[in-house]
DRENDO-600759 format. One record per residue (C-alpha): residue number from 1; residue in one letter; x, y, z. Coordinates in Angstrom, 1 decimal, padded with zeros to 4 digits, m for minus. Example, Ala and Ser with C-alpha at 12.3 -4.5 7.8 and 13.67 -1.06 7.14 Angstrom:
2
vovo pos 1; code A; xx 012.3; yy m004.5; zz 007.8 $
vovo pos 2; code S; xx 013.7; yy m001.1; zz 007.1 $
This chain:
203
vovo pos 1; code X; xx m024.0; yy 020.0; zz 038.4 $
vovo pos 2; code X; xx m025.4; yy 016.7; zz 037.3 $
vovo pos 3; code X; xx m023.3; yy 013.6; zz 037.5 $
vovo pos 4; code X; xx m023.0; yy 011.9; zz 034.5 $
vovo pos 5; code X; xx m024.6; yy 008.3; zz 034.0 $
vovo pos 6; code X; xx m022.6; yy 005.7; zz 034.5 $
vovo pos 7; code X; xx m023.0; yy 002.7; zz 032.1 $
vovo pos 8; code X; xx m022.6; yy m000.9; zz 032.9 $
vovo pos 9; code X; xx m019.3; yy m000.9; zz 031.5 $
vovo pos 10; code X; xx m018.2; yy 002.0; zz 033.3 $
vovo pos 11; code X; xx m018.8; yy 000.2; zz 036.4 $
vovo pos 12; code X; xx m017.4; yy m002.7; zz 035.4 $
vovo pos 13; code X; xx m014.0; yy m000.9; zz 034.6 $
vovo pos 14; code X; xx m014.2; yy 000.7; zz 037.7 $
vovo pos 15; code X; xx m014.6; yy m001.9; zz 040.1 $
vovo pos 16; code X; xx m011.8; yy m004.0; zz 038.0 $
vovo pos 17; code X; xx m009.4; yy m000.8; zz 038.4 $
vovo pos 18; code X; xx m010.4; yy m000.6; zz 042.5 $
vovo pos 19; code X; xx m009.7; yy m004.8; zz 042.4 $
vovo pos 20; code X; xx m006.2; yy m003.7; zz 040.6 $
vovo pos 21; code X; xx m004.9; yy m001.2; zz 043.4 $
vovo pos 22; code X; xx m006.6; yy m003.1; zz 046.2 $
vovo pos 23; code X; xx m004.7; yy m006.5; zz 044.9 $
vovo pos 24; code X; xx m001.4; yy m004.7; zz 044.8 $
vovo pos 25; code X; xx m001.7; yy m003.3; zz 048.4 $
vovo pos 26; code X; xx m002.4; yy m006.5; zz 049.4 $
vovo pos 27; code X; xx 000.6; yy m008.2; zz 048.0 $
vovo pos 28; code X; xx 002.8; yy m005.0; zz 049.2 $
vovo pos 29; code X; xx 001.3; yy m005.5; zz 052.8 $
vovo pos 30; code X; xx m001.2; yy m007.4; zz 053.3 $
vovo pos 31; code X; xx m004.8; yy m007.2; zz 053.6 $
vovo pos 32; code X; xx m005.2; yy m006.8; zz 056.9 $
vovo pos 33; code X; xx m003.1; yy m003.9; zz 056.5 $
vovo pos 34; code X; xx m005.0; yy m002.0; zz 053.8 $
vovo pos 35; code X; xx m007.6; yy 000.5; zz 054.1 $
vovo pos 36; code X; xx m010.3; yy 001.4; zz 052.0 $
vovo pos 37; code X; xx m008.4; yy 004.4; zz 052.4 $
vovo pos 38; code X; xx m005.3; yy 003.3; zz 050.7 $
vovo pos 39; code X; xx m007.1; yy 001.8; zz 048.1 $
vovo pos 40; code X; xx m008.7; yy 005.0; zz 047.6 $
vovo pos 41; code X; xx m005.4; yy 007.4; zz 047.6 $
vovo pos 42; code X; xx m003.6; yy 004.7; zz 045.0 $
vovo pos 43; code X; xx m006.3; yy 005.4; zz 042.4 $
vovo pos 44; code X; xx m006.4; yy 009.6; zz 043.6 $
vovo pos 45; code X; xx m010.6; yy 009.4; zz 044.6 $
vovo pos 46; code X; xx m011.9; yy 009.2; zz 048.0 $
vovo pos 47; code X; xx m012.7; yy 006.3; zz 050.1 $
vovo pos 48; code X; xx m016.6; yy 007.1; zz 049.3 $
vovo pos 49; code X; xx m016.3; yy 006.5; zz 045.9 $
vovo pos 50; code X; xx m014.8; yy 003.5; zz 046.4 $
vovo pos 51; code X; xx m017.9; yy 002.7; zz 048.5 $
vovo pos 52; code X; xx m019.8; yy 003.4; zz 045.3 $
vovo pos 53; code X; xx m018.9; yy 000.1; zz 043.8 $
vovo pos 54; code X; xx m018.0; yy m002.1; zz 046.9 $
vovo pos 55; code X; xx m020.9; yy m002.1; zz 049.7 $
vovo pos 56; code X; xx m018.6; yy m003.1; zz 052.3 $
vovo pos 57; code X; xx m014.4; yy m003.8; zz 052.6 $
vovo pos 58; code X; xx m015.4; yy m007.6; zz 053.3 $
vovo pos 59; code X; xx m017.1; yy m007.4; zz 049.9 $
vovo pos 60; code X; xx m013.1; yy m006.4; zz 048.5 $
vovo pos 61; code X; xx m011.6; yy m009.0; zz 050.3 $
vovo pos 62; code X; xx m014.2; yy m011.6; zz 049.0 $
vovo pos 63; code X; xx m013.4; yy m010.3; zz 045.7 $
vovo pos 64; code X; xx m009.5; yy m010.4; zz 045.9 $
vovo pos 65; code X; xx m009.9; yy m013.9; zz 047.2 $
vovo pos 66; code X; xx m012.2; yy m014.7; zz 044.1 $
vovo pos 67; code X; xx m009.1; yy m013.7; zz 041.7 $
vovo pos 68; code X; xx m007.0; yy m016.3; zz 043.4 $
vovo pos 69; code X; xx m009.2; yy m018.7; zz 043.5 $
vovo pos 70; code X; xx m010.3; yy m018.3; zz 039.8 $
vovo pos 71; code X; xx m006.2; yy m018.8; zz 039.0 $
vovo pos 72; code X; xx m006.6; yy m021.9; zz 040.7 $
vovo pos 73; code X; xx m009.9; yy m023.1; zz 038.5 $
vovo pos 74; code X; xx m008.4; yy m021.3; zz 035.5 $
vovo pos 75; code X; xx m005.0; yy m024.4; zz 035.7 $
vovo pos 76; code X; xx m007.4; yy m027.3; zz 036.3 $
vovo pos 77; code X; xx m010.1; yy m026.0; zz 033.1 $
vovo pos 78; code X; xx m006.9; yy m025.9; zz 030.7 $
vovo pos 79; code X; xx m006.0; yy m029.1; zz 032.2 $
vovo pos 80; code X; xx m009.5; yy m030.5; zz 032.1 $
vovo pos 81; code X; xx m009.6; yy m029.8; zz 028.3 $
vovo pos 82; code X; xx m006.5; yy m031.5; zz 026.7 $
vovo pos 83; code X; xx m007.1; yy m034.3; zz 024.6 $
vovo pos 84; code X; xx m004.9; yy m036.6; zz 027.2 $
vovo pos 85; code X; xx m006.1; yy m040.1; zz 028.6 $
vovo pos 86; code X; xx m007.9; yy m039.4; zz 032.3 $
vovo pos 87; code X; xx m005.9; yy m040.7; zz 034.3 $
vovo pos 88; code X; xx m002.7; yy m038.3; zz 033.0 $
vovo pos 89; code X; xx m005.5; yy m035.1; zz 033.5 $
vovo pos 90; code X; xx m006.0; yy m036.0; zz 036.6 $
vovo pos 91; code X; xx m002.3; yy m037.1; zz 037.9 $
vovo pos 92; code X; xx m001.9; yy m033.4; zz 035.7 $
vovo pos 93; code X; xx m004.6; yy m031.4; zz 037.4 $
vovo pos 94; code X; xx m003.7; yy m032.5; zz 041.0 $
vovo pos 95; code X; xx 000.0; yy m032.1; zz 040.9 $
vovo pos 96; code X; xx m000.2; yy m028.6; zz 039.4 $
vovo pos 97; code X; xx m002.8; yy m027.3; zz 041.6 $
vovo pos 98; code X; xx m001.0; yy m028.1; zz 044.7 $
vovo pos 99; code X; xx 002.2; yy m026.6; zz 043.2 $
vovo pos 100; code X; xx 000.3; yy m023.2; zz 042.6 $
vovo pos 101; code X; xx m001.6; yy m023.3; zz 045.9 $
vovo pos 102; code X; xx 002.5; yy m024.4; zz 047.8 $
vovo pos 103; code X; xx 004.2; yy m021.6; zz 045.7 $
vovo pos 104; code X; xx 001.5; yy m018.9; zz 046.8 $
vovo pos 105; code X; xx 002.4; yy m020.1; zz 050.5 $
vovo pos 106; code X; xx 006.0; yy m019.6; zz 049.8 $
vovo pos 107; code X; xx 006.3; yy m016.7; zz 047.0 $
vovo pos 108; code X; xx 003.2; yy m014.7; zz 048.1 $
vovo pos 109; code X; xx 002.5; yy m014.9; zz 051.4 $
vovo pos 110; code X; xx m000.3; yy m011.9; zz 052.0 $
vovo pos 111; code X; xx m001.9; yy m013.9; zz 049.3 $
vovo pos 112; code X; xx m001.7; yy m017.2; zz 050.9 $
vovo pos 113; code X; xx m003.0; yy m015.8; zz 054.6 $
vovo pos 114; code X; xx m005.9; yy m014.1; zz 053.0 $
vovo pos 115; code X; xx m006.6; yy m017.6; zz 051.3 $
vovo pos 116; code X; xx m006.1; yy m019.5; zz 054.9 $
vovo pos 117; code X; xx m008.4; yy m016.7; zz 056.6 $
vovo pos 118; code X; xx m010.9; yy m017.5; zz 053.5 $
vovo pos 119; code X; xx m010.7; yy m021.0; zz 054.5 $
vovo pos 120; code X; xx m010.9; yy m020.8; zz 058.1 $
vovo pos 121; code X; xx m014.0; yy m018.7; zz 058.4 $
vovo pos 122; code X; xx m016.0; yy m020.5; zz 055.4 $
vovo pos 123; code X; xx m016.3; yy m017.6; zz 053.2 $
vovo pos 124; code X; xx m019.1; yy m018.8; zz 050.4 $
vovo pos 125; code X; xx m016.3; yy m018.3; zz 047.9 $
vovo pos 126; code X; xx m013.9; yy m021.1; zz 049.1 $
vovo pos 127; code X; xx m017.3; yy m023.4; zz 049.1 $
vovo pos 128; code X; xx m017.9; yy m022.3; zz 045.2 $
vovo pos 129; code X; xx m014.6; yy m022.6; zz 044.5 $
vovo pos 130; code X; xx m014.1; yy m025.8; zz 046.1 $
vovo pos 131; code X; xx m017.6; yy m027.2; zz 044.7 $
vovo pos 132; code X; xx m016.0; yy m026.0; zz 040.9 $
vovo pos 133; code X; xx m012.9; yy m028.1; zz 041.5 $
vovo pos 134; code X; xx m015.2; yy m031.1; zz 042.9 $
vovo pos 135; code X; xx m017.3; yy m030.6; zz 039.2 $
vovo pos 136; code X; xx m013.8; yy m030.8; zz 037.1 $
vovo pos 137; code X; xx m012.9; yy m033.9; zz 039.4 $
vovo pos 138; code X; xx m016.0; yy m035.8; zz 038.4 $
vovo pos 139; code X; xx m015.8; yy m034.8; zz 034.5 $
vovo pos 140; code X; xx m012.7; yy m036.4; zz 034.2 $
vovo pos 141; code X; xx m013.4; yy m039.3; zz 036.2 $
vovo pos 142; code X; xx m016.7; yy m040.1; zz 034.2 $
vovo pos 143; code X; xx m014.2; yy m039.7; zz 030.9 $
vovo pos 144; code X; xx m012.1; yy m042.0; zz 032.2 $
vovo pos 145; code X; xx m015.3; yy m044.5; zz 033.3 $
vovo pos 146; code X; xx m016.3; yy m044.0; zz 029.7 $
vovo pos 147; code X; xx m012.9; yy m045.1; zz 028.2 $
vovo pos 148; code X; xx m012.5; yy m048.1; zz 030.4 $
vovo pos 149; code X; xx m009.8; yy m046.2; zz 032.1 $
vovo pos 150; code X; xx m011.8; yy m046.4; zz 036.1 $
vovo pos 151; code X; xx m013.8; yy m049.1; zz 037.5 $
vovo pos 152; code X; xx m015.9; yy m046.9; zz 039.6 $
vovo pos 153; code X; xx m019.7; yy m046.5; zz 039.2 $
vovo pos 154; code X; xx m020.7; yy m043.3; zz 040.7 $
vovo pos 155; code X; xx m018.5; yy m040.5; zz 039.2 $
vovo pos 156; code X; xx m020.2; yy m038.0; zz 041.3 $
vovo pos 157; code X; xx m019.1; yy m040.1; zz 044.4 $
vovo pos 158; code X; xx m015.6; yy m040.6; zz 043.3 $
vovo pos 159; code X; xx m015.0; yy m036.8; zz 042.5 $
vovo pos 160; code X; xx m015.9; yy m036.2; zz 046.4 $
vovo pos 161; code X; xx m013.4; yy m038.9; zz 047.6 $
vovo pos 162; code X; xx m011.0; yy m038.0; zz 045.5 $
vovo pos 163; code X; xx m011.6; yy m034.2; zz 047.2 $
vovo pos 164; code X; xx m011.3; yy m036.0; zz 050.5 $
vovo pos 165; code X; xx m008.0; yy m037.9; zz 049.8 $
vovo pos 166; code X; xx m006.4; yy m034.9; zz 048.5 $
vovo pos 167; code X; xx m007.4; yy m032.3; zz 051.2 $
vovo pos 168; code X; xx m003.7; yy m032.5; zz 052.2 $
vovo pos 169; code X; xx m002.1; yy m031.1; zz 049.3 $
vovo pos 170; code X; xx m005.3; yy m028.6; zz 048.9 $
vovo pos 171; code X; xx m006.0; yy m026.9; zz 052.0 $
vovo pos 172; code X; xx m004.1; yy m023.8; zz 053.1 $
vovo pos 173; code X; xx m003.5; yy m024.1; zz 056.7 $
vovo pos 174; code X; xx m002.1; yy m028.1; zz 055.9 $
vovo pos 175; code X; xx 000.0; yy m026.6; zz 053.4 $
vovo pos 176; code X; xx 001.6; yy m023.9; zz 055.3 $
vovo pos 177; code X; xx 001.8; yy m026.5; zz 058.1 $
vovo pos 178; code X; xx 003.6; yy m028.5; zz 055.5 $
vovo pos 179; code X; xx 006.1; yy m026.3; zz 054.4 $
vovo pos 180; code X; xx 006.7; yy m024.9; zz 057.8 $
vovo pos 181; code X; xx 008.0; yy m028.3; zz 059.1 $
vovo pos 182; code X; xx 009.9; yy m028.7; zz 056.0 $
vovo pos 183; code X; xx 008.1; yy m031.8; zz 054.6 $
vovo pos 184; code X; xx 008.7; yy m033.5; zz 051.2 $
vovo pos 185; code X; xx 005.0; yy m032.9; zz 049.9 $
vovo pos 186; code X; xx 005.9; yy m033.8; zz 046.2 $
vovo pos 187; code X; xx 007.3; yy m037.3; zz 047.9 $
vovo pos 188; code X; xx 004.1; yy m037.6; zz 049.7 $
vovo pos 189; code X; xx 001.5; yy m035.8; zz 046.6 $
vovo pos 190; code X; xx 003.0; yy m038.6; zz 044.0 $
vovo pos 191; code X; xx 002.2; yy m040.9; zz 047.0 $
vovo pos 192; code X; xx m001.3; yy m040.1; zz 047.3 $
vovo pos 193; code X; xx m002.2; yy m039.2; zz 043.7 $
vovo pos 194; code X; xx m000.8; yy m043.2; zz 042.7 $
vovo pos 195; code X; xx m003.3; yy m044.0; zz 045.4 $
vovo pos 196; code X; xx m006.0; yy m042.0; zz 044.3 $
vovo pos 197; code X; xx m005.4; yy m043.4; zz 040.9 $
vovo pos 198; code X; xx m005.2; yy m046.9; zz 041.6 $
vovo pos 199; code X; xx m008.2; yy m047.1; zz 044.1 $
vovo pos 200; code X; xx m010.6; yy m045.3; zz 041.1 $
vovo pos 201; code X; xx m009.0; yy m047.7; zz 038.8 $
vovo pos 202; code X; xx m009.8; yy m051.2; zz 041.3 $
vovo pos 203; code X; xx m013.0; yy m049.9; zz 042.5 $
């Protein structure tokens, strides 16, 4: 018997349904805990089919990891976008993506070691994603430039410091590390977001 074509949008739907089940074994126990074969038996097909749409498990994982990461983009667009001064999106944008990235740590922990993992072995998706924030950073900043809100002259330049400078409350691993030694990181991210903000506005 012939097997019936497959449109685009088939496939689409397909791999979204496989991202679906893989996602919630991974929250339930962890990636490096879930087969291709549980993926498989929580949708009722077999682990070849799965294969059909995914060329490899890392290319799952890389695509789980994609989902987080566009959460993550998804806060700092919405931010990006409001009609408010620069220097509030940014103060905005900062704050609430290190309070997304510290509750994964805490509230979602699978989540947050398949990020670290991500992170540690340079996946190309933490570069993208990274390289996306970086792009929103220096947006904003040349708004605020424009509206005589920053002093700086190279908006590409400041969106890279400002990357640099907030690396703490970004990253993972420094994070986790955080939280695990019970730190005060929103004492310390209104700390270094007032610096932030005061060095692009004295530049």
């Amino acid at each position: 018997m012939n097997r019936p074509v497959q449109t685009g949008k088939d496939s689409d739907e397909a791999r979204a349904r496989i991202l679906e089940a893989a996602e919630k074994q991974f929250r339930r126990v962890g990636y490096h805990r879930t087969s291709v074969a549980d993926i498989a038996a929580e949708l009722g097909m077999s682990p070849a089919n799965i294969y059909r749409f995914f060329p490899s498990r890392d290319a799952i994982n890389e695509s789980i990891c994609g989902r987080l990461m566009n959460e993550v983009a998804d806060i700092a667009v919405a931010i990006a976008h409001t009609n408010a001064p620069a220097t509030e999106k940014l103060d905005q944008l900062l704050t609430a993506v290190h309070r997304h990235n510290k509750t994964t740590s805490v509230k979602a922990k699978y989540m947050h070691d398949l990020i670290a993992d991500a992170t540690r072995e340079n996946w190309a998706i933490i570069k993208l994603h990274t390289e996306r924030l970086v792009t929103i950073f220096e947006a904003i900043i040349r708004e605020g430039i424009e509206a005589g809100e920053f002093r700086v002259e190279e908006a590409a330049e400041a969106a890279r410091a400002v990357k640099f400078a907030f690396m703490p409350f970004f990253h993972p691993i420094l994070i986790e590390h955080s939280v695990q030694h019970g730190e005060d990181t929103e004492a310390s991210l209104r700390d270094q977001i007032r610096f932030i903000i005061t060095a692009l506005r004295q530049a």
